[in-house]
C-alpha positions in Angstrom: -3.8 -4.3 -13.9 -4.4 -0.6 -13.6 -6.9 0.3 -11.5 -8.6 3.6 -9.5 -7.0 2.8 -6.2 -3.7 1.3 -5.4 -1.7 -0.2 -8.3 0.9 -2.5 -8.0 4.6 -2.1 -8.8 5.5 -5.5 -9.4 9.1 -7.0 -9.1 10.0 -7.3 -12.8 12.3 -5.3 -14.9 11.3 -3.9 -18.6 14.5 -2.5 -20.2 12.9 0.8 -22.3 15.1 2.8 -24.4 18.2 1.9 -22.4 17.2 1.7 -19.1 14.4 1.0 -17.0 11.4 3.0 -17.3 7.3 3.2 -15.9 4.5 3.0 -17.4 1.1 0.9 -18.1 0.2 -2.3 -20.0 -2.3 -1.9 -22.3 -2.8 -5.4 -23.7 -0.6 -8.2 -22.9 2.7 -8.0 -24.3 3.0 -3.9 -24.5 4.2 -1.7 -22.4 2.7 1.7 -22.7 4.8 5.0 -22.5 3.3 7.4 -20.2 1.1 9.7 -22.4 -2.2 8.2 -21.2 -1.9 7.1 -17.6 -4.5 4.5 -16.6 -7.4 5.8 -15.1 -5.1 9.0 -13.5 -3.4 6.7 -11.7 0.4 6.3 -10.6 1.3 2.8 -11.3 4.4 1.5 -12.0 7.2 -1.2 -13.2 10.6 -1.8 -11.7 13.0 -4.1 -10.1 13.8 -4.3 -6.3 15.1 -7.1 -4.4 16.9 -7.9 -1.3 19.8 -9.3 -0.5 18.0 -12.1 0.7 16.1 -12.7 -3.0 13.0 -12.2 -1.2 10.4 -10.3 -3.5 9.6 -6.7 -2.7 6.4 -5.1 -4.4 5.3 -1.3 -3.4 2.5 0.3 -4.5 1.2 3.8 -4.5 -1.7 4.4 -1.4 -2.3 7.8 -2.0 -0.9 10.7 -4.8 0.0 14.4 -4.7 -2.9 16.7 -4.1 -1.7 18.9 -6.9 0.9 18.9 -9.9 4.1 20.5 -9.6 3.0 22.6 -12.6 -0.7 24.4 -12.9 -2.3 24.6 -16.0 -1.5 28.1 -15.8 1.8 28.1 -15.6 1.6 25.5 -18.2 0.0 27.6 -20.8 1.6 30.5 -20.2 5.3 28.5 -20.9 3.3 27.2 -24.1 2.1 30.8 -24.8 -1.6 29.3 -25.0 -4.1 32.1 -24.6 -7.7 29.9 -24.9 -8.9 27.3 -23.7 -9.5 25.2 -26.1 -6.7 22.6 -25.7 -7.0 22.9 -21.5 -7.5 19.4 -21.7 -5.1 18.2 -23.2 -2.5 20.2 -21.4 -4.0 19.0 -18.2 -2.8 15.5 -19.4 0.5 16.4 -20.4 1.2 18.3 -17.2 0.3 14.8 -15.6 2.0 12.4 -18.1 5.0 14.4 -18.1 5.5 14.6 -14.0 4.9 10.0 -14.4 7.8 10.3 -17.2 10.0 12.5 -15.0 8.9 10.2 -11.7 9.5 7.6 -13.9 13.0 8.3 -15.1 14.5 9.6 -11.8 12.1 7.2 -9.1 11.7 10.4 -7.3 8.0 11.6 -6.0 8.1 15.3 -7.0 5.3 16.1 -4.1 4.2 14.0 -1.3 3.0 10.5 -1.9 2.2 7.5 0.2 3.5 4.4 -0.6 3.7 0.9 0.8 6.6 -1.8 0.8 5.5 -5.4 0.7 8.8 -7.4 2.0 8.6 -11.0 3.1 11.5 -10.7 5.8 13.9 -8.3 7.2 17.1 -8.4 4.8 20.4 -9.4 6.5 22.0 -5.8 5.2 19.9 -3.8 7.6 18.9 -1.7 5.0 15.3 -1.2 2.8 16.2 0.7 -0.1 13.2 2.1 -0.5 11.7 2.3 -4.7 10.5 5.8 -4.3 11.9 9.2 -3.0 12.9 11.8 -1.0 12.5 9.6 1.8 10.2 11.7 4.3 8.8 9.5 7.4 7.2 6.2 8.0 4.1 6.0 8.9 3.3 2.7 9.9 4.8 -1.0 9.7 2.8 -3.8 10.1 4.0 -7.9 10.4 1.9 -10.2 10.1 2.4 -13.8 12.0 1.6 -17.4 10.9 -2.2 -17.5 11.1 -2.1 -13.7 9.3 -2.8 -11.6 12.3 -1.6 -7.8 11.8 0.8 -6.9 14.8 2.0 -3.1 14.6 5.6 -2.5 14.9 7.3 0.3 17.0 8.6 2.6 14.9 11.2 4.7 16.9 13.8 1.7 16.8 13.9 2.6 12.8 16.3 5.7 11.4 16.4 6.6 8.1 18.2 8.5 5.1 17.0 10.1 2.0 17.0 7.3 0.3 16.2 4.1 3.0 15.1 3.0 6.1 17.5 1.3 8.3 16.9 -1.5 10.6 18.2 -1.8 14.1 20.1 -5.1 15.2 16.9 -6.3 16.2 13.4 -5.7 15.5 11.2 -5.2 18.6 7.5 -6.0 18.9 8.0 -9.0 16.1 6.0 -12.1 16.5 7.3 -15.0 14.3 6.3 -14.0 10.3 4.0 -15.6 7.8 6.3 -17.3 4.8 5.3 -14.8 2.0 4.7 -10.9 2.1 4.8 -11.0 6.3 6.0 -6.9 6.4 4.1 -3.7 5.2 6.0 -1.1 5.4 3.7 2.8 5.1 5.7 5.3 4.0 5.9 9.4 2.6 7.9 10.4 -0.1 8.6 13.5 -2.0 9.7 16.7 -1.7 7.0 18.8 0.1 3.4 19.6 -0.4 3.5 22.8 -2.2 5.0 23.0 -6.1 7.3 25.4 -4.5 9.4 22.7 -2.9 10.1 20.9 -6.2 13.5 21.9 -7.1 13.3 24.1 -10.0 15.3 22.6 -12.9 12.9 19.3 -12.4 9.9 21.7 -12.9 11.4 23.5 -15.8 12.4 19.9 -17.5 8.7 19.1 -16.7 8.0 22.0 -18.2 9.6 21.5 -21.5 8.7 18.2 -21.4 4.8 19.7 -21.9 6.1 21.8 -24.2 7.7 19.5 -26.8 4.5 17.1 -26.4 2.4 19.6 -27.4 4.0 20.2 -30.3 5.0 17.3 -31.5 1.4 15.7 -30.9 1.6 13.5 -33.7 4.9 12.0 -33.2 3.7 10.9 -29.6 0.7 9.3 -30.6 2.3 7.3 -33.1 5.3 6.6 -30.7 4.1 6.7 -27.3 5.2 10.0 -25.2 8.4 8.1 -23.8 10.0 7.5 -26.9 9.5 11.3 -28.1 11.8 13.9 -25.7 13.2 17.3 -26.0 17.4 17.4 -26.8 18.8 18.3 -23.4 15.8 16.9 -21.5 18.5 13.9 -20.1 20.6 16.3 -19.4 18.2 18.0 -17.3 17.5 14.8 -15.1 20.3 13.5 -14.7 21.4 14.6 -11.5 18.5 13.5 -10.1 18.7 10.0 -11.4 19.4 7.0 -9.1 22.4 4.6 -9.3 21.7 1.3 -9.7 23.4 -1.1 -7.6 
């Protein structure tokens, strides 16, 4: 289902290793760890639902400009003079920020996403799959016959972590049954690597690190089964609570 433009994060949940994790299917029946990515692209597995059991799917618009880690920096932490093996460090670098992003549903650098609800939930709250939370940037209903009507959006505040809904919605025409609400939003930290907090980039980091070395190990067992001792350590304050 991968594909070189927006990929779908579907409402389904695929216990890996203890808890839920992200990656790609590769044939039916499989889920890949995240040492290949499809096609470069971001696409990812988890389970969100409202309080009114009404499916919520979001998928990636647009990705970081840049890693949080350059292959610079990345071969100077593995002590890599040549550049022989760019290549493949390049991929780790990428593999291991999806497996952090994965682990923590945090966008390291800024991302666009999209929210696909098919009503307001009673709560007043989206919880929203991805953060930091940065800003909306647009919200779209659609009515009965599937015309687009924009929705205001200073009527909506937000916290890190959700948007929430005012008593009532203005500007809302009467909603299509299925999927009637986009919701555009940013998420991440910043734009530059700088604003990554430092102990996820050094996880990420030696993340790279044990990859590299342990090449063979991840091939056979696919990069998310294969991580550093302390690496969970190293997340876990960043790690959302499931509710």
């Amino acid at each position: 289902m991968c594909g070189t433009e927006g990929c779908l994060r579907y409402d389904v949940s695929l216990p890996y290793q203890g808890e839920d994790r992200w990656g790609c299917w590769t044939i039916p029946g499989v889920f890949k760890p995240l040492l290949n990515p499809c096609k470069g692209v971001d696409w990812r597995v988890s389970t969100t639902k409202t309080n009114k059991a009404t499916t919520m799917i979001s998928y990636l618009l647009a990705g970081a400009a840049e890693e949080p880690v350059s292959l610079a920096q990345a071969k100077a932490f593995l002590k890599v003079d040549d550049e022989a093996e760019d290549g493949l460090i390049a991929t780790l670098i990428g593999a291991a920020r999806l497996h952090v992003e994965g682990v923590t549903g945090l966008a390291l650098l800024e991302q666009s996403w999209r929210v696909v609800l098919d009503d307001w939930p009673d709560n007043g709250q989206i919880r929203l799959p991805v953060t930091p939370f940065r800003s909306v940037t647009q919200i779209t209903a659609y009515d009965g016959q599937g015309a687009a009507h924009d929705v205001p959006l200073a009527q909506f505040m937000s916290e890190p972590d959700r948007l929430v809904l005012p008593g009532m919605v203005g500007g809302m025409s009467l909603l299509r049954e299925q999927h009637g609400i986009e919701i555009d939003y940013v998420a991440g930290f910043g734009t530059e690597p700088e604003h990554v907090p430092a102990d996820i980039r050094q996880a990420l980091l030696a993340l790279v690190a044990y990859w590299f070395e342990h090449r063979d190990a991840v091939i056979v067992a696919g990069s998310g089964a294969v991580v550093p001792s302390g690496f969970d350590r190293m997340v876990a304050p960043y790690k959302r609570v499931r509710l």
